[in-house]
N, C-alpha and C positions, 0 to 999 in steps of 0.2 A: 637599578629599578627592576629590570627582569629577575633581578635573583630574590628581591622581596615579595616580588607578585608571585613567583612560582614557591616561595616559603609560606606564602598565606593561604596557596590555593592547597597544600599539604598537609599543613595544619587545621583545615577546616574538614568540619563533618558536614557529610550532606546526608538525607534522611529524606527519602523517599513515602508518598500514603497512597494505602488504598483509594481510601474514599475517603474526602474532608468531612470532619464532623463525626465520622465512627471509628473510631479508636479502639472499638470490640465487637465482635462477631463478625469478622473479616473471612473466618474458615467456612461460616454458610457460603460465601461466596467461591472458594477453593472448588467443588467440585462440576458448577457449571463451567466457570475458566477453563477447568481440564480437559472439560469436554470438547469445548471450543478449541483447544490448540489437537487437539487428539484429531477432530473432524476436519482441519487444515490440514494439518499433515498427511493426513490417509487421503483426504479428499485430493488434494495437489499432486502428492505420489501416483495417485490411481490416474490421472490427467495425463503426467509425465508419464508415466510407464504405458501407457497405452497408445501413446501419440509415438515412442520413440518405437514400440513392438510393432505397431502397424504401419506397414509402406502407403498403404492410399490414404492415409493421414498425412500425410509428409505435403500437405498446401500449405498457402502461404497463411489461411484463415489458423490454421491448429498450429504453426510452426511460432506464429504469434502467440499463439495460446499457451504453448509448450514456456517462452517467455514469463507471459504473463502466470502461470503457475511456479516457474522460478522466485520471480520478484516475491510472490504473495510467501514463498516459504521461508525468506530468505526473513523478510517481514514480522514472520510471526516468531521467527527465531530470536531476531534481533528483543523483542519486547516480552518471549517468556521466560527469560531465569529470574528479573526484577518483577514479573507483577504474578508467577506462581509464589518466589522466596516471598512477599505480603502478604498472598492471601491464603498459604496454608502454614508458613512459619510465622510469621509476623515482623519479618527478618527485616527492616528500614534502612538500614545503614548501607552504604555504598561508598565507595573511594571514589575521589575524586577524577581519576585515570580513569577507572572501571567508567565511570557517568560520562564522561568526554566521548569513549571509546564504542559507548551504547547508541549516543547522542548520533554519533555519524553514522552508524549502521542504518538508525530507523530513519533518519531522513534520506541517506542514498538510497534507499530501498523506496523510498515514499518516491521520488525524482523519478526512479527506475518504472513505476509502477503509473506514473503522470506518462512519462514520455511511450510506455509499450498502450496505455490505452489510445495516445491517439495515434499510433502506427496504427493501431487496429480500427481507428475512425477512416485514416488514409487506405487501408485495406477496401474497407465498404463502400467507402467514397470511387474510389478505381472500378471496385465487383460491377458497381452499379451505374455509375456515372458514364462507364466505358469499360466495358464488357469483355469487348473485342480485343483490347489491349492489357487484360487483365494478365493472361498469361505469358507476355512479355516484358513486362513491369517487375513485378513482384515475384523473382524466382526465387530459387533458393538462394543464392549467393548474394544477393539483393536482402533480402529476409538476413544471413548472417551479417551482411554491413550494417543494419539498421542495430541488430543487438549490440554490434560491437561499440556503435557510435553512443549507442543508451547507456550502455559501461563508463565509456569514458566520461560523457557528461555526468553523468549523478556520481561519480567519483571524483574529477578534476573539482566540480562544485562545491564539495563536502570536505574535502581536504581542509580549507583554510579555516572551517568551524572549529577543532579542537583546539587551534592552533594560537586562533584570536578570545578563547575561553578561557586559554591558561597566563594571557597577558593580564587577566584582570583579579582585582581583588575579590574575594570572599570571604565577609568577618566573621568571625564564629560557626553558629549552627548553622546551614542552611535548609530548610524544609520548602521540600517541593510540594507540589499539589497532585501530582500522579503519581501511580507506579511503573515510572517510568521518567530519564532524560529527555527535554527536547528544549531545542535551543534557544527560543523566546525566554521559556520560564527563566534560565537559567541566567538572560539579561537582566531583567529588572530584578532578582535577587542579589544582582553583584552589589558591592558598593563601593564602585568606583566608573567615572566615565566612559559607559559603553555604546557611546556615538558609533564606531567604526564598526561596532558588533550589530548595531539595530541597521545603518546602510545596509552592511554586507548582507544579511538577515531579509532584509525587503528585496535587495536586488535581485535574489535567492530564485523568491519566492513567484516574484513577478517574473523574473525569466525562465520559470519552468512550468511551475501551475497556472501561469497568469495566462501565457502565449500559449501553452498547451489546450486549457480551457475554450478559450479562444477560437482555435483551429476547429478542436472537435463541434463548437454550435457550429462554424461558418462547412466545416462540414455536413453536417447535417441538413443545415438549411438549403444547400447543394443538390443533395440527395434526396430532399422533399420535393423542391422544384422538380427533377426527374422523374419523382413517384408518380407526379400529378399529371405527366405530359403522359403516363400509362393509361390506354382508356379501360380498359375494366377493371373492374372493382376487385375483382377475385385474386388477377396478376398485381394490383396494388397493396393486396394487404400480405401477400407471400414475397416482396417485395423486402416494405416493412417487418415482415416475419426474423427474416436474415440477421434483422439490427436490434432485435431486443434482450438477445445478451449481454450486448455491448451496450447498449443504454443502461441496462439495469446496473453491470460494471461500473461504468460511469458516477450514475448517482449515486450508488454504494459508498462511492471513492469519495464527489467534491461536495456532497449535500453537508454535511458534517462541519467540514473548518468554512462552507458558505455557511452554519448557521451560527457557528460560533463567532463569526466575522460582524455579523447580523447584532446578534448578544451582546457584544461587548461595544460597538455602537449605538444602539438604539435603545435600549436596555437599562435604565438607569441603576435598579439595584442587582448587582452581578452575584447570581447561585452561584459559589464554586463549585456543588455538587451537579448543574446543568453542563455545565464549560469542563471538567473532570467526565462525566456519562459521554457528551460530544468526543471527546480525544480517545476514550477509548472503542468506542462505535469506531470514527474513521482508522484507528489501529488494527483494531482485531477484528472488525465484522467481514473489512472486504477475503481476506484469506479463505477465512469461512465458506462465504456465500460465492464466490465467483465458481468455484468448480461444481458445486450441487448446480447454479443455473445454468454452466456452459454443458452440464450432462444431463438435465431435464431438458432441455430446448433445442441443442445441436445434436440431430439425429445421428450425425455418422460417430459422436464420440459414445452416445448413448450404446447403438449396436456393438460396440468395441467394448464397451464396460461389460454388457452383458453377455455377447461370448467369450470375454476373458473368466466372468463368473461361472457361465456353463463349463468352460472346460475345467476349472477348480472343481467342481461339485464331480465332474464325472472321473479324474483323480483321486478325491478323496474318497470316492465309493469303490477303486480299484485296492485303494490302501487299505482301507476298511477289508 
């Protein structure tokens, strides 16, 4: 039986879209994409590289952060060779291996990216909650156990997904609805019994964004109560100041699969083009956004970007 499942999963085409419903002028959309993976890139690079060049960066706040701009690169890598090849080639086709192999990356990367935001709610919750004890908690060797442990879970997790894809049947064409693999679609496209693929799939999901989610409100609501026992208003809203990177993060991240969660419950006639715009917002927006707000907001990375600028400018006027 495995030899016929892995002959059918060989034989089938799978075929990747842009966008449902436009089958042309896919390339108007090629050069905003680009831009967005261009402004991830440089943005996360400039995060990394400036967090590793400066020593009084080196807290536990940017060492998180230094993570969190990994995950986010790691991310957009994972989802730009299949959704530039649509929308400036028109290129759909995909192998089977190749979609498995894509599949794991953007969901270990999505896990990786659940688990370093609520390190970073544990972070605030500690700053704030208790102060005193901040800099005994959260060292550096402390900070690399937490990366390492985020490694291993969104890897050990993500493992059995290709594993339990290639046990199942795929007749003929398969067409996805993204430009891109992800593990749901690729269930109810099978056509064969994928009970153990939808468990595995929930158990996933619930033991990493579920509990993660989770922690971060019960964090927070933690961190309110403390705000509140601050008697001025001045020390409360510079309090709150500290956390609205990390909120904005946040929502970036679970507002997205909450509305499509939302959508596909309550929702009786289902857009694909709503539920397709959702998957690729929670894909490619947070890379994007998370380094422009962690460098408009957090003062110490801000100064660090703009004397790494100044001292470029005062080089290139030496070369000149």
């Amino acid at each position: 039986m495995s030899a016929v499942n892995r002959s059918d999963v060989e034989s089938s085409t799978f075929l990747l879209t842009g966008i449902p419903g436009l089958d042309h002028g896919l390339e108007l959309f090629s050069f905003p994409l680009c831009v967005l993976y261009v402004m991830s890139f440089v943005g996360n690079y400039t995060i990394l590289f400036v967090i590793k060049k400066e020593p009084h960066l080196h807290t536990p706040m940017c060492l998180l952060l230094f993570l969190l701009a990994i995950t986010d690169l790691g991310l957009s890598l994972s989802t730009m060779p299949t959704v530039l090849s649509i929308f400036c080639f028109n290129s759909r086709v995909i192998s089977p291996n190749a979609c498995f192999s894509q599949l794991f990356f953007i969901h270990a990367f999505t896990i990786m990216e659940s688990s370093v935001l609520l390190a970073m709610a544990f972070d605030r919750f500690i700053a704030i909650c208790n102060p005193l004890r901040y800099a005994s908690i959260l060292t550096g060797p402390v900070i690399v156990k937490i990366g390492f442990a985020i490694l291993i879970r969104s890897v050990s997790l993500r493992i059995p997904a290709p594993i339990l894809l290639k046990r199942l049947r795929y007749c003929g064409v398969i067409e996805l609805s993204h430009a891109f693999c992800i593990h749901p679609e690729l269930i109810k496209l099978s056509c064969s019994n994928a009970t153990v693929n939808s468990i595995y799939g929930l158990f996933v999901v619930l033991s990493t964004m579920g509990i993660d989610s989770l922690f971060i409100v019960l964090s927070y609501v933690m961190i309110i109560k403390t705000v509140f026992r601050i008697a001025s208003q001045e020390e409360q809203l510079k309090v709150l100041g500290s956390c609205v990177c990390h909120i904005c993060a946040v929502l970036l991240f679970y507002t997205p699969p909450l509305g499509l969660s939302m959508i596909l419950r309550f929702h009786n006639k289902k857009d694909p083009s709503i539920t397709t715009l959702l998957a690729y917002i929670h894909f490619l927006l947070p890379p994007v956004m998370n380094p422009i707000v962690y460098s408009v907001k957090t003062k110490e990375i801000r100064k660090a970007i703009l004397k790494m600028l100044g001292q470029n400018r005062i080089l290139s006027r030496r070369l000149a």
